[in-house]
PQR file of N, CA, C, O and H, with PARSE charges and radii, in Angstrom:
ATOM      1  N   UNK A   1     -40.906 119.478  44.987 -0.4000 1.5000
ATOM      2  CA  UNK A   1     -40.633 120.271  43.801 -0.0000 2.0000
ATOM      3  C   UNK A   1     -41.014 119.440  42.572  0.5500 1.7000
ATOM      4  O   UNK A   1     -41.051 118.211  42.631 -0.5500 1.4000
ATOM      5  N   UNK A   2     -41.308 120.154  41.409 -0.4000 1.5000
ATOM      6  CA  UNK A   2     -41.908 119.623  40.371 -0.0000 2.0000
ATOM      7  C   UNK A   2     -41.241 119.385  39.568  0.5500 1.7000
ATOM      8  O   UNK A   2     -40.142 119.717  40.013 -0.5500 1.4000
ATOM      9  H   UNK A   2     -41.277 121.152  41.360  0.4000 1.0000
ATOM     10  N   UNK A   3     -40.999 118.735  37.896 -0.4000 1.5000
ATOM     11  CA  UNK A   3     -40.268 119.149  37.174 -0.0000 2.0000
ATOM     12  C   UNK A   3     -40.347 119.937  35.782  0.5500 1.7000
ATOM     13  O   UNK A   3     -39.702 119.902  34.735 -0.5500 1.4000
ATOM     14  H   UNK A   3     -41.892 118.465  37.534  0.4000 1.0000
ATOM     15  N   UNK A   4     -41.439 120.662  36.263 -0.4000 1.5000
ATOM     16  CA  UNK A   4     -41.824 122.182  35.542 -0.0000 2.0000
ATOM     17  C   UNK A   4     -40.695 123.063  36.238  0.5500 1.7000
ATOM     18  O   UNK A   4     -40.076 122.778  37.263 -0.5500 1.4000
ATOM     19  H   UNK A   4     -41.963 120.691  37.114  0.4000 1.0000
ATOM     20  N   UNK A   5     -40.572 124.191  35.450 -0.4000 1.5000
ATOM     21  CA  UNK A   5     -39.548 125.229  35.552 -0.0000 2.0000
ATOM     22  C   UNK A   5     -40.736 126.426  35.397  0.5500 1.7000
ATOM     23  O   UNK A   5     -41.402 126.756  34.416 -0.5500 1.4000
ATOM     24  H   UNK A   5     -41.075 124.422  34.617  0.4000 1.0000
ATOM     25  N   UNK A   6     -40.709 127.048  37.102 -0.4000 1.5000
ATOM     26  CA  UNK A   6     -40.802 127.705  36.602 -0.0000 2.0000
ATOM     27  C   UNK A   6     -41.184 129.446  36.740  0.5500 1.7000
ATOM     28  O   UNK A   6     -42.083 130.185  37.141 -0.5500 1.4000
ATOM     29  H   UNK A   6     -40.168 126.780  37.899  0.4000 1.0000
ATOM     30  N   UNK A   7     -39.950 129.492  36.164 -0.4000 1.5000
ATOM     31  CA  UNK A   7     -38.975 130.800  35.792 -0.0000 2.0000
ATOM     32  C   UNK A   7     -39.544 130.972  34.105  0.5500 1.7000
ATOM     33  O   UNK A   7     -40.251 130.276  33.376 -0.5500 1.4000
ATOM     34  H   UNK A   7     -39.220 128.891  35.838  0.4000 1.0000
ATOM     35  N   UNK A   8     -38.889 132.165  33.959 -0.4000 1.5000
ATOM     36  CA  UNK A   8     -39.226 133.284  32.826 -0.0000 2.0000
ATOM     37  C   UNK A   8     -38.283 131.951  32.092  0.5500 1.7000
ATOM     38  O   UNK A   8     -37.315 131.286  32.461 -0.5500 1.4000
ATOM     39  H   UNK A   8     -38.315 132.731  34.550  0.4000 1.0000
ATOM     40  N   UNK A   9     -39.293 131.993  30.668 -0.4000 1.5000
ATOM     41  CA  UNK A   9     -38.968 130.569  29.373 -0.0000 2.0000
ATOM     42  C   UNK A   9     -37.419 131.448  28.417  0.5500 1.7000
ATOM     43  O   UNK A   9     -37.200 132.658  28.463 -0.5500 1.4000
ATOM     44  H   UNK A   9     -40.079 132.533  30.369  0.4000 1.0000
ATOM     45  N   UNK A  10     -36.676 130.548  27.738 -0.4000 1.5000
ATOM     46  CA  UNK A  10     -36.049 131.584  26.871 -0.0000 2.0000
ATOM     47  C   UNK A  10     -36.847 132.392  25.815  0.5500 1.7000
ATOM     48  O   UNK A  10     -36.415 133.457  25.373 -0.5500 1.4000
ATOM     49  H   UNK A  10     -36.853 129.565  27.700  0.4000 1.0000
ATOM     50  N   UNK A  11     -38.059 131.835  25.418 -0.4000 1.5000
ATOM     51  CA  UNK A  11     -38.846 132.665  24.593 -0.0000 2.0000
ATOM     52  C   UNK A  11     -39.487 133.953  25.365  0.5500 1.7000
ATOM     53  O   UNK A  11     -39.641 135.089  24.918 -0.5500 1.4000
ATOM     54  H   UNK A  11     -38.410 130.971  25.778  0.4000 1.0000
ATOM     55  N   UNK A  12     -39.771 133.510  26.479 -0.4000 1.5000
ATOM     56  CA  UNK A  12     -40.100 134.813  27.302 -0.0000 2.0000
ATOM     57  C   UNK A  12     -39.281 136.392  27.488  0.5500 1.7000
ATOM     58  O   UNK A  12     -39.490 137.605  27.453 -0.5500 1.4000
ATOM     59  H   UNK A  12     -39.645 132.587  26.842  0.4000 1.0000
ATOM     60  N   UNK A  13     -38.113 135.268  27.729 -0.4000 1.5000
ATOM     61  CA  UNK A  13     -37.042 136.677  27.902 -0.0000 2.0000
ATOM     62  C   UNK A  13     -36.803 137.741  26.224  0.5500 1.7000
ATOM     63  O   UNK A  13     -36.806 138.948  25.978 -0.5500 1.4000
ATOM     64  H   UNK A  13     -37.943 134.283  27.758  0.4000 1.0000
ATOM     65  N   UNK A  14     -36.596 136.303  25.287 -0.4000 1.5000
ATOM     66  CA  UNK A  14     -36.112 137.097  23.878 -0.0000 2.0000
ATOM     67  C   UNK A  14     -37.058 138.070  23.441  0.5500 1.7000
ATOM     68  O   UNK A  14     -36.880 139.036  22.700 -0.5500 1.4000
ATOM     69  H   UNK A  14     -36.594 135.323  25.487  0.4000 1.0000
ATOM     70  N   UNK A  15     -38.319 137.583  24.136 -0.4000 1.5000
ATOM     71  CA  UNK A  15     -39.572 138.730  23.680 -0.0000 2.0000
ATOM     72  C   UNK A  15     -39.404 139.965  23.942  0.5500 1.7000
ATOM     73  O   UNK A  15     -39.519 141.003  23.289 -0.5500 1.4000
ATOM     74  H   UNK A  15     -38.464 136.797  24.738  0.4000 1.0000
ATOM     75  N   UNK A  16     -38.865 139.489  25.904 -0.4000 1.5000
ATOM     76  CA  UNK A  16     -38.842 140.853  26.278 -0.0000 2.0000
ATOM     77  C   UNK A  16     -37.528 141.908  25.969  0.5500 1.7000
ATOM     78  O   UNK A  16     -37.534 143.137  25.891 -0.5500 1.4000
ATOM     79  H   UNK A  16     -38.772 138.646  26.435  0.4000 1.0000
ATOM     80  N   UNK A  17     -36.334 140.880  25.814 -0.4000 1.5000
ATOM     81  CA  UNK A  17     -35.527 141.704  24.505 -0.0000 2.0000
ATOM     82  C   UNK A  17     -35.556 141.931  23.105  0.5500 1.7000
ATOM     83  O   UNK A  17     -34.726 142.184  22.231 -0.5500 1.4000
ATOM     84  H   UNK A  17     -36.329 139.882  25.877  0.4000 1.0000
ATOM     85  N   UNK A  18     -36.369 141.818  23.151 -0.4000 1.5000
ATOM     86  CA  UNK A  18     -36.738 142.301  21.635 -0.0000 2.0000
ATOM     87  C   UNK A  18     -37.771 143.479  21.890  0.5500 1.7000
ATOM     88  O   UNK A  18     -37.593 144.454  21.160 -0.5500 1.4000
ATOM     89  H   UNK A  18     -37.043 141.613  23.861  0.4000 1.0000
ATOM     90  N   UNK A  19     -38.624 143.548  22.626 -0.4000 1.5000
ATOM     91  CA  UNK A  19     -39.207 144.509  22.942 -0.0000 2.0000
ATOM     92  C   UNK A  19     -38.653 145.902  23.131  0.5500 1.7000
ATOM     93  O   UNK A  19     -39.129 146.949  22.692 -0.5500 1.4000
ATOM     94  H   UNK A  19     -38.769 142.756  23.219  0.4000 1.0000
ATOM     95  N   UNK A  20     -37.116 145.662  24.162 -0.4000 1.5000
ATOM     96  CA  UNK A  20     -36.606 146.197  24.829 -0.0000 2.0000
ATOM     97  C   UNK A  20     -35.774 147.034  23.636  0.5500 1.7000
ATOM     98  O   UNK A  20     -35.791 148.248  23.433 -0.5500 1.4000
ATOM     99  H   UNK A  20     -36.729 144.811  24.518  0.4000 1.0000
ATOM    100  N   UNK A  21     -34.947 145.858  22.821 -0.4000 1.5000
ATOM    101  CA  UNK A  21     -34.208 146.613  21.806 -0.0000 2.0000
ATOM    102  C   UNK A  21     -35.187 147.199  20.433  0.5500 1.7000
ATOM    103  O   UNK A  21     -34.449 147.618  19.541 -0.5500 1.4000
ATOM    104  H   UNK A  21     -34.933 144.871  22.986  0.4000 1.0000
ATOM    105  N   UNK A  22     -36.389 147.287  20.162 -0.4000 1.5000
ATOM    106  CA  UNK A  22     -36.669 148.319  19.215 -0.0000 2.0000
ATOM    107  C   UNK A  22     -37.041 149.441  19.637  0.5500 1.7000
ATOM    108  O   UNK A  22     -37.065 150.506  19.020 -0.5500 1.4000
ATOM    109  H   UNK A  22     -36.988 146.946  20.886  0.4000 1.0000
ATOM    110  N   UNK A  23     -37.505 149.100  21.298 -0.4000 1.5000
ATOM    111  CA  UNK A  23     -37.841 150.724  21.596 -0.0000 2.0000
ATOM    112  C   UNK A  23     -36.270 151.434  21.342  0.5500 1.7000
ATOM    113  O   UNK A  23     -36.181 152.531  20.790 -0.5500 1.4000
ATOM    114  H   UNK A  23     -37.485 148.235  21.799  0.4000 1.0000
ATOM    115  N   UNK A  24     -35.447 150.920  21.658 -0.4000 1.5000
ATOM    116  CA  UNK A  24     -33.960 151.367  21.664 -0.0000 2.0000
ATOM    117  C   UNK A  24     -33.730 151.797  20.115  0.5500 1.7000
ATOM    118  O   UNK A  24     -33.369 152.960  19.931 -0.5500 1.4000
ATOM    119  H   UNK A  24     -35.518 150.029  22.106  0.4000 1.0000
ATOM    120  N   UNK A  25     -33.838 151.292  19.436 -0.4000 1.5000
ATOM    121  CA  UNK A  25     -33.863 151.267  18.187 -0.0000 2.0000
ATOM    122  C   UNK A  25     -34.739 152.766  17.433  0.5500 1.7000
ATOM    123  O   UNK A  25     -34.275 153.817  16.992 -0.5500 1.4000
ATOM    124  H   UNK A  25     -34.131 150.348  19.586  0.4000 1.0000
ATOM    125  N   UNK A  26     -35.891 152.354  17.526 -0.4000 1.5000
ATOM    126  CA  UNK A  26     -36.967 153.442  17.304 -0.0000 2.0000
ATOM    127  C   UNK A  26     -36.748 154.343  17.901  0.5500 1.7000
ATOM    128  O   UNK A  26     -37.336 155.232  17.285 -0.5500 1.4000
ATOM    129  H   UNK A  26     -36.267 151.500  17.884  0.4000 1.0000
ATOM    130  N   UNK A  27     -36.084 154.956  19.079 -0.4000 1.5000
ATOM    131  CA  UNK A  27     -35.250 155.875  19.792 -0.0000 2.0000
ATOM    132  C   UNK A  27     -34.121 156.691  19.160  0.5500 1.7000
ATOM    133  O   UNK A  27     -33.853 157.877  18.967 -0.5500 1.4000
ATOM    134  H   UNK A  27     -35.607 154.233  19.579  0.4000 1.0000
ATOM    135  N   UNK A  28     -33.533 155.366  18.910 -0.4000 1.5000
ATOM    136  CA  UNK A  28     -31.838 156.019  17.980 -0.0000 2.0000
ATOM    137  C   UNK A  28     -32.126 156.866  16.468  0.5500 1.7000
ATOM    138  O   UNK A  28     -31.656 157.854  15.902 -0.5500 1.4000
ATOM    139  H   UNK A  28     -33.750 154.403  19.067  0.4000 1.0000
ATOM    140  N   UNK A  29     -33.280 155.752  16.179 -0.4000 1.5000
ATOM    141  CA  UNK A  29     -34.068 156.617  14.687 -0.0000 2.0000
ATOM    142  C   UNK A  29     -34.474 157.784  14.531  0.5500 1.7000
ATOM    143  O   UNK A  29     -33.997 158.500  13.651 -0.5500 1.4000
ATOM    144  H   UNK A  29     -33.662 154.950  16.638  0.4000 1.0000
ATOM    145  N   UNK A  30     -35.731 158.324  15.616 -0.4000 1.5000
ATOM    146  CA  UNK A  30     -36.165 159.201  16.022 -0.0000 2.0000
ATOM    147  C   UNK A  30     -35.053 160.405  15.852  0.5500 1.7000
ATOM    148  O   UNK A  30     -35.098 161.224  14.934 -0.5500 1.4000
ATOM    149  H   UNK A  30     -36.118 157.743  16.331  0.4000 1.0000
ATOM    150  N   UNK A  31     -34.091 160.383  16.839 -0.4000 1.5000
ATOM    151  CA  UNK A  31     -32.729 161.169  16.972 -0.0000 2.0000
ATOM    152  C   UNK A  31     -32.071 161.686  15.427  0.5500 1.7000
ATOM    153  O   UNK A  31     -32.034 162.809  14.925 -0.5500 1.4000
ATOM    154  H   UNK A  31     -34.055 159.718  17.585  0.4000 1.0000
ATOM    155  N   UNK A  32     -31.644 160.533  14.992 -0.4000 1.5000
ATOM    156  CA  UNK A  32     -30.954 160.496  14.044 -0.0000 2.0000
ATOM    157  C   UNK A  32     -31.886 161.191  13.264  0.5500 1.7000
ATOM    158  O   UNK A  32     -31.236 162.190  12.957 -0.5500 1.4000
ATOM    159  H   UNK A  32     -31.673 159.620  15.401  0.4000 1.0000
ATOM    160  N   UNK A  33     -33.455 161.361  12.524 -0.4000 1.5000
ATOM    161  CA  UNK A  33     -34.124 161.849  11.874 -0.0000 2.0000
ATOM    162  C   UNK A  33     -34.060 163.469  12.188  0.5500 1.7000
ATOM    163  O   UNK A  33     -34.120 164.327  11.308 -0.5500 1.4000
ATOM    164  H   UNK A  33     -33.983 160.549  12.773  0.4000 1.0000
ATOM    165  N   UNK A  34     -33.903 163.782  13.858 -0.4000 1.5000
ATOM    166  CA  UNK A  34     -34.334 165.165  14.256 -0.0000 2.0000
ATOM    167  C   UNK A  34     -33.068 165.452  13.737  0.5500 1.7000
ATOM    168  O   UNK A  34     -33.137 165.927  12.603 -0.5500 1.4000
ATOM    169  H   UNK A  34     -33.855 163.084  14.574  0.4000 1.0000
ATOM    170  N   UNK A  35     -32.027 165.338  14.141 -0.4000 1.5000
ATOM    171  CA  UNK A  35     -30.450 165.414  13.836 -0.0000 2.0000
ATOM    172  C   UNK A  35     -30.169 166.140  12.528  0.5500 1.7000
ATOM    173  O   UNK A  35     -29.369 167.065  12.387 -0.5500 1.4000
ATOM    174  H   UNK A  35     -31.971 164.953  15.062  0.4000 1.0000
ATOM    175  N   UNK A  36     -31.197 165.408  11.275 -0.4000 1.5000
ATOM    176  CA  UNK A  36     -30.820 165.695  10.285 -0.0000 2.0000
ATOM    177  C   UNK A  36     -31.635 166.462   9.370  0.5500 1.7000
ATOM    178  O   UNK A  36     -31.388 166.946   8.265 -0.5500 1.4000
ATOM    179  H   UNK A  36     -31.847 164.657  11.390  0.4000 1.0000
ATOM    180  N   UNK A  37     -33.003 166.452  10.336 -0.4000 1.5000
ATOM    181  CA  UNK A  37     -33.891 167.796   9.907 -0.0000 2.0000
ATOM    182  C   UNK A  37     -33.369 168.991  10.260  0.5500 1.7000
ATOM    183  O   UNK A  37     -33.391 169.925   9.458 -0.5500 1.4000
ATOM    184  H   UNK A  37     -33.204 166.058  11.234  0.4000 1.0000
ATOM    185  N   UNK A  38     -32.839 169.117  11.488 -0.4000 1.5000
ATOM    186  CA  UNK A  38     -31.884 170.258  11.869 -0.0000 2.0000
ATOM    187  C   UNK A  38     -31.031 170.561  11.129  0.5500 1.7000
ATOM    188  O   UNK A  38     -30.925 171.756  10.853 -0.5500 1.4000
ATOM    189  H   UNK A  38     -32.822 168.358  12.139  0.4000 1.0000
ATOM    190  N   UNK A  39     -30.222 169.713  10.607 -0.4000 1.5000
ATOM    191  CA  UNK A  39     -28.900 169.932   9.645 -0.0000 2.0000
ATOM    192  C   UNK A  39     -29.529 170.088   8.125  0.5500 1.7000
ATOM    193  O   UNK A  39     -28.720 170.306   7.223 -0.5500 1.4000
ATOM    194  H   UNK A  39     -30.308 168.742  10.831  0.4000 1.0000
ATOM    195  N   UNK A  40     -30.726 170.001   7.845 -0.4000 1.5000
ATOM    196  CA  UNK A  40     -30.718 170.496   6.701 -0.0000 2.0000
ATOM    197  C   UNK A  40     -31.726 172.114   6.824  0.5500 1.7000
ATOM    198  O   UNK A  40     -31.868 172.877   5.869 -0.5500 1.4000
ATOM    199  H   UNK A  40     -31.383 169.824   8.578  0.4000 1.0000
ATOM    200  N   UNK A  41     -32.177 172.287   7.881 -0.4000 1.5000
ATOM    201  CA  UNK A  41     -32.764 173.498   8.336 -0.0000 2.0000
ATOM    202  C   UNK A  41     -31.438 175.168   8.714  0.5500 1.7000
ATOM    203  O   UNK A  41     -31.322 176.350   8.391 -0.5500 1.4000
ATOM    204  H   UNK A  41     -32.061 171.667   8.657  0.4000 1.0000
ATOM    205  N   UNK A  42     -30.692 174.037   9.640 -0.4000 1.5000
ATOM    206  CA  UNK A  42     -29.633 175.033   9.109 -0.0000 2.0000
ATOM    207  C   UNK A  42     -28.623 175.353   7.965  0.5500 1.7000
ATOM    208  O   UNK A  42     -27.875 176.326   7.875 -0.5500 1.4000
ATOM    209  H   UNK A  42     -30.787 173.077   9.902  0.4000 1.0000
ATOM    210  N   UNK A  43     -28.761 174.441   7.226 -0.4000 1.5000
ATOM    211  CA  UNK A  43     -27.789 174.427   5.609 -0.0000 2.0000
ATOM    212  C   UNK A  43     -28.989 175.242   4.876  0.5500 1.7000
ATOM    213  O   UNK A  43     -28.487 175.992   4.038 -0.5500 1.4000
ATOM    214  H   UNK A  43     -29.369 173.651   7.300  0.4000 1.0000
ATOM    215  N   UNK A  44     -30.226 175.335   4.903 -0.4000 1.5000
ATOM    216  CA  UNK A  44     -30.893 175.937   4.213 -0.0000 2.0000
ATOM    217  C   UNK A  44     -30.850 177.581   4.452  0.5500 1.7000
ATOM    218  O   UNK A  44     -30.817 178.404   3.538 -0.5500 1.4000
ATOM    219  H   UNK A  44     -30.633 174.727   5.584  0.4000 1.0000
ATOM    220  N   UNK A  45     -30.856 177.883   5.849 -0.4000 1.5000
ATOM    221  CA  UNK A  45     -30.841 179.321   6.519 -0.0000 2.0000
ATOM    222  C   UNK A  45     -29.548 179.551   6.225  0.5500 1.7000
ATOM    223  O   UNK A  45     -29.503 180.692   5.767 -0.5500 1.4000
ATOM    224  H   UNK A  45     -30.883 177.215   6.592  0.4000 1.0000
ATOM    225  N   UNK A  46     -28.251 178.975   6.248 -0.4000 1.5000
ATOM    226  CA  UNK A  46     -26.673 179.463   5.111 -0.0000 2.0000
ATOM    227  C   UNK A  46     -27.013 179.403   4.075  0.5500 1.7000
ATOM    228  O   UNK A  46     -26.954 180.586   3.738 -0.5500 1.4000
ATOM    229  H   UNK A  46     -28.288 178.048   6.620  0.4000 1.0000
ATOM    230  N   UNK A  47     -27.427 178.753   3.068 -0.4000 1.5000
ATOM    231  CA  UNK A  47     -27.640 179.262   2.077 -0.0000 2.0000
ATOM    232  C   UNK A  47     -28.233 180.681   1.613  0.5500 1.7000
ATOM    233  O   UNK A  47     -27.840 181.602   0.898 -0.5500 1.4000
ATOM    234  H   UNK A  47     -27.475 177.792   3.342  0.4000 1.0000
ATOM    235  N   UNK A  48     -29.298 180.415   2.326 -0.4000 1.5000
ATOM    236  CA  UNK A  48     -30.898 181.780   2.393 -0.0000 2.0000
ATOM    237  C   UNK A  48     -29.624 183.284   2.663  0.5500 1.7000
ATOM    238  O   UNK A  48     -29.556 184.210   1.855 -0.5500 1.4000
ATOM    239  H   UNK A  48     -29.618 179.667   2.907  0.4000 1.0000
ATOM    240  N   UNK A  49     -28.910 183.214   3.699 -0.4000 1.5000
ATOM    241  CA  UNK A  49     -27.660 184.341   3.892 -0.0000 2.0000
ATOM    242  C   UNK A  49     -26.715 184.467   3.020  0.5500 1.7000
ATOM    243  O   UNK A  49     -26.245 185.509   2.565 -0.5500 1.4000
ATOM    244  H   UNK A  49     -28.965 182.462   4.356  0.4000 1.0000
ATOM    245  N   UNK A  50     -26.429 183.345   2.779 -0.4000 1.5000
ATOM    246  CA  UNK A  50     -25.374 183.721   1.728 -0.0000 2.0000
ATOM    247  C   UNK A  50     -26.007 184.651   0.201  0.5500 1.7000
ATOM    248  O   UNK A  50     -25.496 185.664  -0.279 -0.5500 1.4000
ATOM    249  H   UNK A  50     -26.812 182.498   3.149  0.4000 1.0000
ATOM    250  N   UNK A  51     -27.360 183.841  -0.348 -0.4000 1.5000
ATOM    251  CA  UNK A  51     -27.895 184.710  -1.527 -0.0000 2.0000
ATOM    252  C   UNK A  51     -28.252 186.228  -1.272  0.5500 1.7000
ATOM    253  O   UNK A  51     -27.965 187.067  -2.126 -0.5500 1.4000
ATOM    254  H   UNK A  51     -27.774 183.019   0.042  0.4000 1.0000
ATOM    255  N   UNK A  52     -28.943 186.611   0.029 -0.4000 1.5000
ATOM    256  CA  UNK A  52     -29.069 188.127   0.418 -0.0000 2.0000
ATOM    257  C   UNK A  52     -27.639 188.785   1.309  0.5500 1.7000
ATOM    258  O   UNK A  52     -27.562 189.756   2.061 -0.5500 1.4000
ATOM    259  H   UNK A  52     -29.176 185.930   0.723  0.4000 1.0000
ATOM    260  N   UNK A  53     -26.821 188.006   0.950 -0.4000 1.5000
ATOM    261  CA  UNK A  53     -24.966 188.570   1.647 -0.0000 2.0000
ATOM    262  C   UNK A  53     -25.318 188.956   3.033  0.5500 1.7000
ATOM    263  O   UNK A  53     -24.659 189.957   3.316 -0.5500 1.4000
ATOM    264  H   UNK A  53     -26.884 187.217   0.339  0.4000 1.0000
ATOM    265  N   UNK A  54     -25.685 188.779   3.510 -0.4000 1.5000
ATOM    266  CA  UNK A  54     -25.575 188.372   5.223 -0.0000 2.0000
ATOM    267  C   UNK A  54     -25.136 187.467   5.731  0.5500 1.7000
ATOM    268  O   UNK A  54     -24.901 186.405   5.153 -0.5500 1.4000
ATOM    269  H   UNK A  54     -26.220 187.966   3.280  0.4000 1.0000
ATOM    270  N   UNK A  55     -24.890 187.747   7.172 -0.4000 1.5000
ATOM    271  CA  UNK A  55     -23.954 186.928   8.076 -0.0000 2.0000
ATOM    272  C   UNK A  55     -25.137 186.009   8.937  0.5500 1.7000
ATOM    273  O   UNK A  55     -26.172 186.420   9.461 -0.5500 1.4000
ATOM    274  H   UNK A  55     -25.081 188.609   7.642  0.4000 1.0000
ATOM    275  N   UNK A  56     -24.711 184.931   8.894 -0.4000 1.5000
ATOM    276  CA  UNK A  56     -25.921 184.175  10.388 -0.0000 2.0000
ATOM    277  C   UNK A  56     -25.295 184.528  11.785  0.5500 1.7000
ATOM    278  O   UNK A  56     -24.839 183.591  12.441 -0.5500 1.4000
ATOM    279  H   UNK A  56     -23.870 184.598   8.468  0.4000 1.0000
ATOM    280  N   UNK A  57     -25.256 185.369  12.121 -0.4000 1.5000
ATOM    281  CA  UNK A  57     -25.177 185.885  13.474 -0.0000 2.0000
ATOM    282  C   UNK A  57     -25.750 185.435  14.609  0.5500 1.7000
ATOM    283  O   UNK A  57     -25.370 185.646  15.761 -0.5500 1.4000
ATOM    284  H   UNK A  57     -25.626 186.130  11.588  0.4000 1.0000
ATOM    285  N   UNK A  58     -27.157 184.484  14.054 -0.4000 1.5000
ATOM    286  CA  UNK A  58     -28.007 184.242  14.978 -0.0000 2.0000
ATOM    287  C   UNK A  58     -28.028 182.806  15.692  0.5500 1.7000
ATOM    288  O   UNK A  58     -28.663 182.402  16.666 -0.5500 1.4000
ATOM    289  H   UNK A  58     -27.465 184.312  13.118  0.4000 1.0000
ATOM    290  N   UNK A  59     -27.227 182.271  14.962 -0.4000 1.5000
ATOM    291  CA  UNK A  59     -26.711 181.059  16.510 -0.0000 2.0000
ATOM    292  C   UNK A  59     -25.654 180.044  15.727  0.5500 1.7000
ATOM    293  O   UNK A  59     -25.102 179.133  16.344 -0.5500 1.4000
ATOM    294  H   UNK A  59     -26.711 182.599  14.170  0.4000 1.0000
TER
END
């Protein structure tokens, strides 16, 4: 046996967590963006009902 190591370096691994956590990241973003295009898509369609006095019936 040698006295090279060798196994995955700590720089190796942090890469690959770091890799690991922005896809995670860029994931949670993604969400959070659709989340709140929705929530202002439906605050817009209550409003849009409320000015012509209708009910949103539709979901």
């Amino acid at each position: 046996m040698d006295a090279f190591e060798h196994g995955e370096s700590l720089r190796d691994v942090a890469e690959t967590d770091d890799l690991h956590l922005r896809g995670e990241l860029l994931a949670l973003w993604s969400a959070l963006e659709a989340d709140r295009r929705a929530r202002d898509e439906r605050t817009a369609r209550l409003r849009a009902m409320r000015l012509i006095g209708g009910d949103d019936e539709g979901g």
